[in-house]
SEDRENGU-18196 format. One record per residue (C-alpha): z, x, y; residue number from 1. Coordinates in Angstrom, 1 decimal. Layout:
DRENVEX       up     east    north   drenvex
DRENVEX        Z        X        Y       NUM
...
***
This chain:
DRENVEX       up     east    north   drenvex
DRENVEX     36.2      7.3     11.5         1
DRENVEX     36.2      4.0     10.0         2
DRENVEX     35.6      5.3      6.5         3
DRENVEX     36.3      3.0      3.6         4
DRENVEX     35.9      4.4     -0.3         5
DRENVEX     33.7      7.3      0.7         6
DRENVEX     30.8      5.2      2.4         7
DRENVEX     30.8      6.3      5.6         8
DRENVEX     29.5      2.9      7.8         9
DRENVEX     28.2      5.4     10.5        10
DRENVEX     26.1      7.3      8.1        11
DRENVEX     24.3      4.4      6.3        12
DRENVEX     23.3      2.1      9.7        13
DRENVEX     22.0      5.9     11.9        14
DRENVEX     18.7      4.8     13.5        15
DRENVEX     18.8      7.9     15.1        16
DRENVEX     17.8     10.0     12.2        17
DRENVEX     14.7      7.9     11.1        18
DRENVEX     12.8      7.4     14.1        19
DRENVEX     13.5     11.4     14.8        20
DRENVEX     11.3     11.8     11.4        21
DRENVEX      8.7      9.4     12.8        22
DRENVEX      8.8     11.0     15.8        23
DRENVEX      8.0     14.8     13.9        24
DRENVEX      5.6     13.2     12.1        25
DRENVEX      3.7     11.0     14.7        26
DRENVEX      3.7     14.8     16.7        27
DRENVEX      2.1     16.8     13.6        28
DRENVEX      5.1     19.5     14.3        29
DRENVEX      4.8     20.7     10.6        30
DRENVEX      1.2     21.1     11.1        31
DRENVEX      2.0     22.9     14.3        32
DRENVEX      4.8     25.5     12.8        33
DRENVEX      2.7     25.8      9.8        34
DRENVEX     -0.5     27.2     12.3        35
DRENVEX      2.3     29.3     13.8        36
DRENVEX      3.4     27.6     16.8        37
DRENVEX      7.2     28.1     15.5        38
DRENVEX      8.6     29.0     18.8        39
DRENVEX     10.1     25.7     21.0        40
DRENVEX      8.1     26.2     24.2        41
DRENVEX      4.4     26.3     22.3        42
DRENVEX      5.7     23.8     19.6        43
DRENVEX      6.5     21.2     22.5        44
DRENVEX      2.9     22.5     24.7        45
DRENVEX      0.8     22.3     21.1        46
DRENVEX      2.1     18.7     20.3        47
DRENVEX      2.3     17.5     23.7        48
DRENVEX      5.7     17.1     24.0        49
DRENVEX      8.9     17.3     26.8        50
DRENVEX     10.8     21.0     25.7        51
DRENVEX     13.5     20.2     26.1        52
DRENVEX     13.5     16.5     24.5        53
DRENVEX     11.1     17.9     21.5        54
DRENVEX     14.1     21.0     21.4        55
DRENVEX     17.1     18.0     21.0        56
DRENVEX     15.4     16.4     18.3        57
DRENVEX     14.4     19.4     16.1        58
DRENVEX     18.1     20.6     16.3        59
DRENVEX     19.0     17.2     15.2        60
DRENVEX     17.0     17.4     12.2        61
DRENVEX     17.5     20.9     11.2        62
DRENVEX     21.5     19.6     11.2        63
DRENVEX     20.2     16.9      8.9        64
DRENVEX     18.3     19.3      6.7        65
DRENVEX     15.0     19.0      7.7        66
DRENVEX     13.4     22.0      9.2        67
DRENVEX     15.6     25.3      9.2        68
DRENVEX     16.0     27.4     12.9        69
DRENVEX     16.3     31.0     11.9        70
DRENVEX     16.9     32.2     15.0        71
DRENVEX     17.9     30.2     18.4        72
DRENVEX     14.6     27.9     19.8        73
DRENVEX     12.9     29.1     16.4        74
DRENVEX     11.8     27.1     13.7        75
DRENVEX     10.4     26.7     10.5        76
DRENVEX      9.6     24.6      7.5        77
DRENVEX     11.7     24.1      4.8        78
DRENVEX     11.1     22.9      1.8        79
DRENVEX     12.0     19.2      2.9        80
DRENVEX     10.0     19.5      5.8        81
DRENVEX      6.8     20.6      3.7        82
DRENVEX      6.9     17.1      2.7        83
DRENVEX      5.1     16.4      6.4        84
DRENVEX      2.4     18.2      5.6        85
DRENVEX      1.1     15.6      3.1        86
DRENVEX     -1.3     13.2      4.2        87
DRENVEX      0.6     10.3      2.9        88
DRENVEX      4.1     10.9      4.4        89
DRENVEX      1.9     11.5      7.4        90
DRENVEX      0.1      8.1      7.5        91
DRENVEX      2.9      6.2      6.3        92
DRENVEX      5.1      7.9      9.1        93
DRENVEX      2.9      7.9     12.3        94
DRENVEX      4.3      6.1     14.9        95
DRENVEX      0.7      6.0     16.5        96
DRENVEX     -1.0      4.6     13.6        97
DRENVEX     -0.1      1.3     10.7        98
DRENVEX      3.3      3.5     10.4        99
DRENVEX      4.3      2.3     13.8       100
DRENVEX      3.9     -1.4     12.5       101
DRENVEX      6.1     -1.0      9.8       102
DRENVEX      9.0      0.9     11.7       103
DRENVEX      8.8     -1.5     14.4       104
DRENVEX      8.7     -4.5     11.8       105
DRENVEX     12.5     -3.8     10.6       106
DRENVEX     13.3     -5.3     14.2       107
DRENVEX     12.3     -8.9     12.7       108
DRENVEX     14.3     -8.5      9.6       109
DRENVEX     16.9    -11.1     10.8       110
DRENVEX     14.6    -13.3     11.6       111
DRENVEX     13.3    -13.3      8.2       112
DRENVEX     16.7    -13.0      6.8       113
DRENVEX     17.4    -16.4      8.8       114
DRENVEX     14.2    -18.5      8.6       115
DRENVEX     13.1    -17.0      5.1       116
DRENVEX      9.2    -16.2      6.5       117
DRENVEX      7.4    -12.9      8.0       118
DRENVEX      8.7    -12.6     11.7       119
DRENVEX      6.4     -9.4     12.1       120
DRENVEX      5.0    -11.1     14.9       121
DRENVEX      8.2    -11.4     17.4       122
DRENVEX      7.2     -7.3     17.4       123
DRENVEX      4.0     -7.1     17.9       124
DRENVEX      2.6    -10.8     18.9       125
DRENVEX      0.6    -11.0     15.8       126
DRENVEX      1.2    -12.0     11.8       127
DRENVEX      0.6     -8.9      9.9       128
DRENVEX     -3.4     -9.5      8.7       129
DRENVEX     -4.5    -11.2     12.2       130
DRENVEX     -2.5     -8.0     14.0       131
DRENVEX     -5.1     -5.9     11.5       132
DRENVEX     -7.8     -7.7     12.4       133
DRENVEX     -7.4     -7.0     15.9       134
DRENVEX     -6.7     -3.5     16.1       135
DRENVEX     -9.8     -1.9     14.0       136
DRENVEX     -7.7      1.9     14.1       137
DRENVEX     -4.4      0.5     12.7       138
DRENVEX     -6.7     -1.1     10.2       139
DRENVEX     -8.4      1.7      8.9       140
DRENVEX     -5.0      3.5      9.0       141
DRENVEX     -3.6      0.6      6.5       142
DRENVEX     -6.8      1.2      4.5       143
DRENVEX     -7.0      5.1      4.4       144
DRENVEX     -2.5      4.6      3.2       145
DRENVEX     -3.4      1.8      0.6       146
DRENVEX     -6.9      3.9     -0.9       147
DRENVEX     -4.7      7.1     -0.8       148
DRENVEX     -4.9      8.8     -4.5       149
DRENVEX     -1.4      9.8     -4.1       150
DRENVEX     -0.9      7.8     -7.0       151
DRENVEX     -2.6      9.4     -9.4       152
DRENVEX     -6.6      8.4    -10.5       153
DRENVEX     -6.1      4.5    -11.3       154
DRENVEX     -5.8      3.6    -14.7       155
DRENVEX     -9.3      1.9    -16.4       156
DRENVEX     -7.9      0.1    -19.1       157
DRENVEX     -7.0     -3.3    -17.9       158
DRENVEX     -7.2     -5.0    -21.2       159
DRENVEX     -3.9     -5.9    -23.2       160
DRENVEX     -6.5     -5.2    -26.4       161
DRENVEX     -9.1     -2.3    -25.9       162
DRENVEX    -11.5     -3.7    -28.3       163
DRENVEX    -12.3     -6.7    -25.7       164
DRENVEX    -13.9     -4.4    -23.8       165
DRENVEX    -17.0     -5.2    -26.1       166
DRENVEX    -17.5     -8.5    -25.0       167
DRENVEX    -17.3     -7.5    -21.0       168
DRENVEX    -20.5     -6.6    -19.2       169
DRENVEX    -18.9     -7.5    -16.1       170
DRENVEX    -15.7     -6.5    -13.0       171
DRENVEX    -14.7     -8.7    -10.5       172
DRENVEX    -12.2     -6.7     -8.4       173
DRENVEX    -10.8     -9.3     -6.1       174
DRENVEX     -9.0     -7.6     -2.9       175
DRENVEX     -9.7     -4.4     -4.4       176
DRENVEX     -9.5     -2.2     -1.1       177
DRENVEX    -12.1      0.7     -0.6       178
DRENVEX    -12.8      0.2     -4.8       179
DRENVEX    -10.6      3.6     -6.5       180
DRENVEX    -10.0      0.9     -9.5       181
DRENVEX    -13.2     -0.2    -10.2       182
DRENVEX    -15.0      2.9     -9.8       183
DRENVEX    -13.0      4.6    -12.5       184
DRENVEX    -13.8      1.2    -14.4       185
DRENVEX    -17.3      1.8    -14.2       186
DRENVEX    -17.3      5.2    -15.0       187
DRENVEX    -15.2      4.8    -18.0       188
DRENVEX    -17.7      2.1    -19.4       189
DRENVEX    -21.1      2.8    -18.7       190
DRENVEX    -22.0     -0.6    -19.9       191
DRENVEX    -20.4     -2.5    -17.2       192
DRENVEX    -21.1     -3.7    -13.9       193
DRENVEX    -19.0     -4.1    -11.2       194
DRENVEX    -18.2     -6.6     -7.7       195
DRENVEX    -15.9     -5.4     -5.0       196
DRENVEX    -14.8     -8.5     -2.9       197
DRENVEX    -12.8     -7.6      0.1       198
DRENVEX    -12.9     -8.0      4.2       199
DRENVEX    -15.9     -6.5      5.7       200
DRENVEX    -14.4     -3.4      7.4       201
DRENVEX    -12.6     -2.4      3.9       202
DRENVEX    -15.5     -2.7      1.4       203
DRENVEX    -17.8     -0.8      4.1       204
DRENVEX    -15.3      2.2      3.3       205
DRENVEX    -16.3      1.9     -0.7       206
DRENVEX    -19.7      3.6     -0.5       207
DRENVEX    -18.8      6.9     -0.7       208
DRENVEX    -16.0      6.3     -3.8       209
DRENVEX    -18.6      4.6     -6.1       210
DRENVEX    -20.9      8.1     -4.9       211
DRENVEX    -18.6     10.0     -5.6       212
DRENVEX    -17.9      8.3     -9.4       213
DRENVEX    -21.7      8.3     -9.7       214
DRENVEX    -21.5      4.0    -10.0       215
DRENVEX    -23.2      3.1     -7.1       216
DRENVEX    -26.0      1.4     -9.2       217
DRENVEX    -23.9     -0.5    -10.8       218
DRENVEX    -22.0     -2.1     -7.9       219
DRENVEX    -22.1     -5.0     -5.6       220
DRENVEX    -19.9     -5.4     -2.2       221
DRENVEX    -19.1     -8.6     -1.4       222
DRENVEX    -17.3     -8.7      2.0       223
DRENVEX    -15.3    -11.9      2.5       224
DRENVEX    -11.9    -13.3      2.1       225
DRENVEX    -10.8    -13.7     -1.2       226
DRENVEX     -9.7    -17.3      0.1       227
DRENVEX    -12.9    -18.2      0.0       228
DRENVEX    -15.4    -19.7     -3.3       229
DRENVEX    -15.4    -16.1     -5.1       230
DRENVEX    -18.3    -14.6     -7.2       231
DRENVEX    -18.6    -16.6     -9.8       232
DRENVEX    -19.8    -15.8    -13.8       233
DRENVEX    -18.0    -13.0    -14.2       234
DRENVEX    -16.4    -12.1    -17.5       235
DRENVEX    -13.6    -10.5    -16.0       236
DRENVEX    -11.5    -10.9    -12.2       237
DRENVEX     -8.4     -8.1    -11.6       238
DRENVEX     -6.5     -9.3     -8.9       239
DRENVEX     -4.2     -5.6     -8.6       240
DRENVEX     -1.6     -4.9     -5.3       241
DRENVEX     -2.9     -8.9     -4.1       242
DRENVEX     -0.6    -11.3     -5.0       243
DRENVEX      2.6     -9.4     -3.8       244
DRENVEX      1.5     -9.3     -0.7       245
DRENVEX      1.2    -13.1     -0.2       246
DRENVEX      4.3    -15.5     -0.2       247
DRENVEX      3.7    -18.4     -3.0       248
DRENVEX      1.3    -20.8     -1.0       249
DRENVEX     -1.2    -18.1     -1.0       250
DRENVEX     -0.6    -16.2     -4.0       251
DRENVEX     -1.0    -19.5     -6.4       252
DRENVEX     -4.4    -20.1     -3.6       253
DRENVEX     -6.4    -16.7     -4.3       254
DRENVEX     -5.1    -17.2     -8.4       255
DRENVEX     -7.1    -21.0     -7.9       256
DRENVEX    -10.5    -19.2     -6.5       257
DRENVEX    -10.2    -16.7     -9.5       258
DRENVEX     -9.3    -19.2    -11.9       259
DRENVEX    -12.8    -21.4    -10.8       260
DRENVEX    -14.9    -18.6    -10.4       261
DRENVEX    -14.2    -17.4    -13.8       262
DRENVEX    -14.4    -20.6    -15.5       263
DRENVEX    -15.5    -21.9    -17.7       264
DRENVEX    -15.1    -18.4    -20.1       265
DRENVEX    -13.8    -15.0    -17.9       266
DRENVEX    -10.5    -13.7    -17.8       267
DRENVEX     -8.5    -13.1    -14.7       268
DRENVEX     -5.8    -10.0    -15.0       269
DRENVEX     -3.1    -10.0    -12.7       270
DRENVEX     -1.0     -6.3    -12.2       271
DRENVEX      2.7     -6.0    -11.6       272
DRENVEX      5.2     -4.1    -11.5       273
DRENVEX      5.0     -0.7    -10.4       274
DRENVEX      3.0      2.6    -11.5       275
DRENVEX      4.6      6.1    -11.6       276
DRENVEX      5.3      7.8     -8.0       277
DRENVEX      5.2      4.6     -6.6       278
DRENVEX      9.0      2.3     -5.4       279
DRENVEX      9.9      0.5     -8.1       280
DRENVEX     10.2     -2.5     -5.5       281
DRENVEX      9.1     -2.3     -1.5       282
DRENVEX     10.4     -5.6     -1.7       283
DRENVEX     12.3     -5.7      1.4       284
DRENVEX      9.1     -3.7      3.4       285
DRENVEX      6.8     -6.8      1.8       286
DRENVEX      9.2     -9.3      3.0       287
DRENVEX      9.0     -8.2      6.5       288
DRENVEX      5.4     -7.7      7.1       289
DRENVEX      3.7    -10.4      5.1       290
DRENVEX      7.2    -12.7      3.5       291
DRENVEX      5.4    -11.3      0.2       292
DRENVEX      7.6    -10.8     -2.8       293
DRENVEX      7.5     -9.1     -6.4       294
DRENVEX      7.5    -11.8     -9.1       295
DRENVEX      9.4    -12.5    -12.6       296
DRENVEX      6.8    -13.2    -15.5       297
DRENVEX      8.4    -16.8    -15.6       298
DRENVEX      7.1    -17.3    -12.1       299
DRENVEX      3.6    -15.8    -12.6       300
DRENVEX      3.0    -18.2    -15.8       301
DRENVEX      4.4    -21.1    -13.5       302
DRENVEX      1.9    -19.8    -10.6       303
DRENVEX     -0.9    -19.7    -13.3       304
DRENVEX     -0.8    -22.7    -14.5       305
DRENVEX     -0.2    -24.6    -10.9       306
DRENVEX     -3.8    -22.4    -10.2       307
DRENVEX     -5.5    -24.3    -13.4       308
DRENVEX     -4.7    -21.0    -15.7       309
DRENVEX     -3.3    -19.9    -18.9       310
DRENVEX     -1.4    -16.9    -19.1       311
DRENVEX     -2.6    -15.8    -22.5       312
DRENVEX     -1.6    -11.9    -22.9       313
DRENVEX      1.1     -9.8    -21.7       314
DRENVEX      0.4     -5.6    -22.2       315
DRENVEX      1.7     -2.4    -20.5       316
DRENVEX     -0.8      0.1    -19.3       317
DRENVEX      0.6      3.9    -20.3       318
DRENVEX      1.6      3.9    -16.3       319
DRENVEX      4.3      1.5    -16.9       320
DRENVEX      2.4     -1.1    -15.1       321
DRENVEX      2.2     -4.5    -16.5       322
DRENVEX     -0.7     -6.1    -17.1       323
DRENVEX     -0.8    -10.3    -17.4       324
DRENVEX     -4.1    -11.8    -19.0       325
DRENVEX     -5.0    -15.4    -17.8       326
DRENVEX     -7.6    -17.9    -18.6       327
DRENVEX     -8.8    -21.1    -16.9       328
DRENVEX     -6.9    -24.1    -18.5       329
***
């Protein structure tokens, strides 16, 4: 019906599909068929769910691929469905946790489309980082999805020229979440010390990470905004997954408080663009929540310099992340 060149109109706008996922997920059903609950009746009584609802759905998805039913009111994983098991799809899935923000956010995308600015609060009454604030278990659900290793260990070598490292005794990591980056940083160069600056309930998350990478001597937590006078002296500031989030106003703000806490000689190294197993662009996803965007090197050197800085090397880390070297002006 209403086909036109083999796109099917119907298939492409289903809603249904989707929220059935995040409703599997929210549930744990994998977990639940995987500790044998596999028939219908204990799947719905372990997961806390309606039979016969629950019972609709599954067949739903098994018609979609995901899960197979091997005999009637049976099921089991497939190899799509294994994918639920992981703690990532999980978090970023959960209807219950910061998953149910960004379903729920795709409801204000013509409102952004329209006004060109984050219209996540017409769904939940909150912007996106006062909405966080507020709710201290969504929070630590963003936090636990952002500090996930999914994406491999996080690559050391921030420098467009390793031998520069020689001259660097010390890490800024501005907005650097629970501190994955800079404790693999420190343990690379045993030489250095390191600052974590972000919000109070993420860096309070960090002490077990620098533990665990045997730093913990060498770091200091500094919990505050990062639009606030940062830590100044040091020798080098990474702003890394930061400026994305922020529309242009901010972004060229937080590159300002780097670029006059590292004057009058540190460096301040922006990231962007994306790593391996990672979207190449979540650019819609960033629109919605926060009216964040990814940016052109043009538009970072133009942001640089409105922030008093000189964008003065340009390197790839063997990720395929780029890495953009700045100085104060």
């Amino acid at each position: 019906m209403w086909h036109h060149g083999g796109m099917d109109i119907w298939t492409l706008s289903d809603l249904c599909t989707p929220w059935c996922v995040h409703v599997v997920a929210t549930l744990g059903i994998a977990d639940h068929i995987a500790a044998g609950n596999t028939e219908i009746g204990p799947l719905a009584a372990a997961s806390g769910a309606d039979r016969n609802s629950l019972h609709r759905v599954m067949r739903h998805l098994v018609s979609k691929g995901l899960f197979a039913e091997p005999a009637p009111g049976r099921f089991a994983l497939n190899e799509a469905a294994q994918g639920l098991l992981e703690e990532s799809v999980r978090l970023g899935l959960d209807l219950d946790s910061f998953g149910g923000r960004m379903a729920h956010a795709w409801g204000t995308l013509l409102s952004a489309v329209r006004s060109g600015k984050p219209a996540y609060h017409e769904a939940v009454g909150r912007g996106f980082w006062e909405d966080l604030d507020a709710h201290p278990a969504i929070a630590a659900s963003f936090d636990a999805l952002m500090g996930l290793p999914g994406h491999g260990v996080p690559d050391w070598r921030v420098l467009v020229d390793a031998t520069d490292w020689e001259s660097v005794r010390t890490v800024v990591d501005v907005g650097g979440g629970t501190g994955a980056l800079l404790a693999e940083i420190l343990r690379a160069r045993p030489e250095v010390r390191g600052t974590l600056v972000d919000l109070p309930r993420t860096v309070a998350r960090s002490g077990e990470i620098f533990q665990a990478a045997g730093v913990a001597d060498r770091v200091t937590t500094v919990a505050q905004s990062f639009f606030d006078p940062l830590p100044g002296g040091g020798d080098l500031y990474l702003l890394k997954s930061v400026l994305g989030n922020w529309p242009d106003r901010e972004a060229t703000a937080i590159l300002r408080r780097c670029a006059e806490a590292a004057r009058p000689s540190g460096r301040v190294v922006v990231f962007t663009g994306a790593g391996p197993g990672e979207e190449a662009s979540p650019e819609l996803l960033m629109m919605v929540l926060v009216g964040g965007r990814a940016r052109t090197l043009d538009e970072l050197r133009e942001m640089a310099r409105e922030a008093g800085l000189e964008m003065t090397a340009v390197g790839r880390q063997a990720s395929g992340r780029v890495i953009v070297e700045c100085r104060p002006a």
